[in-house]
N, C-alpha and C positions, 0 to 999 in steps of 0.2 A: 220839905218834900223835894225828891231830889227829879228833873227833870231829864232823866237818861234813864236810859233801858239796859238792863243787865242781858248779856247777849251770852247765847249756848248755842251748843250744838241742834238741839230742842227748837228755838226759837228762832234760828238768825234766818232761813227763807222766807219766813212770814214777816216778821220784822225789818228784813234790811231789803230782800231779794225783790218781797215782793210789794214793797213801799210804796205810795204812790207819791210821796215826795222825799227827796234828797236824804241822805241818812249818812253822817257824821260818824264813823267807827275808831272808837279810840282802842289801840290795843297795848294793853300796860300789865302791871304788875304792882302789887302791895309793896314786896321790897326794892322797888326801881324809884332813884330819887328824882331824874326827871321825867318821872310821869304822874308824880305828887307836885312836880313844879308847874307844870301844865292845868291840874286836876282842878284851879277853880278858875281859870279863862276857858275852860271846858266847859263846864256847871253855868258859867256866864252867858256864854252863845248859848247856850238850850234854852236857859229862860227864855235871852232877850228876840231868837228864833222860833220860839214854840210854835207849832202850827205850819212854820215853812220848812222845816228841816228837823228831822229826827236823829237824835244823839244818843249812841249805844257804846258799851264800855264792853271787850271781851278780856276777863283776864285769863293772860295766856297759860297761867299755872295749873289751873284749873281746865281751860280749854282748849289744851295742845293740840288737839287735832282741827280746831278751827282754824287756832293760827298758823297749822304747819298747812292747810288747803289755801292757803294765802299768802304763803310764802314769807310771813315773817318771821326774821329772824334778830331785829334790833328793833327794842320798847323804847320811851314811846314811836310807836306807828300811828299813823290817821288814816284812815283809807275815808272818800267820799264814793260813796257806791249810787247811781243815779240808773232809773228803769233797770232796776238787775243788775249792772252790770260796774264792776270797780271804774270810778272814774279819776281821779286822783290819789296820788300817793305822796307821803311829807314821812320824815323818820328824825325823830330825836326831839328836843326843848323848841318848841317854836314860841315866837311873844303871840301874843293875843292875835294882832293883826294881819298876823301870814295865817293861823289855822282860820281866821274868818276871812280868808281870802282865795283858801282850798275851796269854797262854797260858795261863798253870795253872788256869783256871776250866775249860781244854777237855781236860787230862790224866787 
């Protein structure tokens, strides 16, 4: 069972905006290799954060006009978005311990 939220246009206010804890936004793509490198230190943190921090995945192919309202333009992105509002940003292959280090100051 996978512990991330598939994120849309549909869903990302209620899911990410209007969170009441931390929300982890991976923005990738099925043909991007480093965001398949990423994709199970990603899977990792959700488990091992479940409960303190919500992990959503938007793929940009599918939902270009999420990621063009966020200005992504280089996969993988992370955005950590805290009370509404985007709080960090990281862009490309990070090891395990720098994307859990985009957050756990805010857990």
């Amino acid at each position: 069972m996978s512990h991330e939220v598939t994120l849309t246009s549909d869903n990302f206010e209620e899911e990410v905006l209007k969170s009441p804890i931390p929300v982890l936004v991976d923005f990738w793509a099925e043909w991007c290799g480093p965001c398949r490198m990423i994709a199970p230190a990603v899977e990792e943190l959700a488990r091992t954060y479940e409960g303190r921090i919500k992990v959503g995945k938007v793929d940009v192919d599918s939902q270009g006009e999420l990621a063009g309202r966020f200005g992504i333009i280089s996969i993988p992105t992370l955005m950590v978005f805290k009370d509404g509002k985007a709080a960090r940003q990281k862009v490309g292959a990070l090891p395990k311990p720098q994307i859990e280090g985009l957050f756990k100051d805010l857990v």
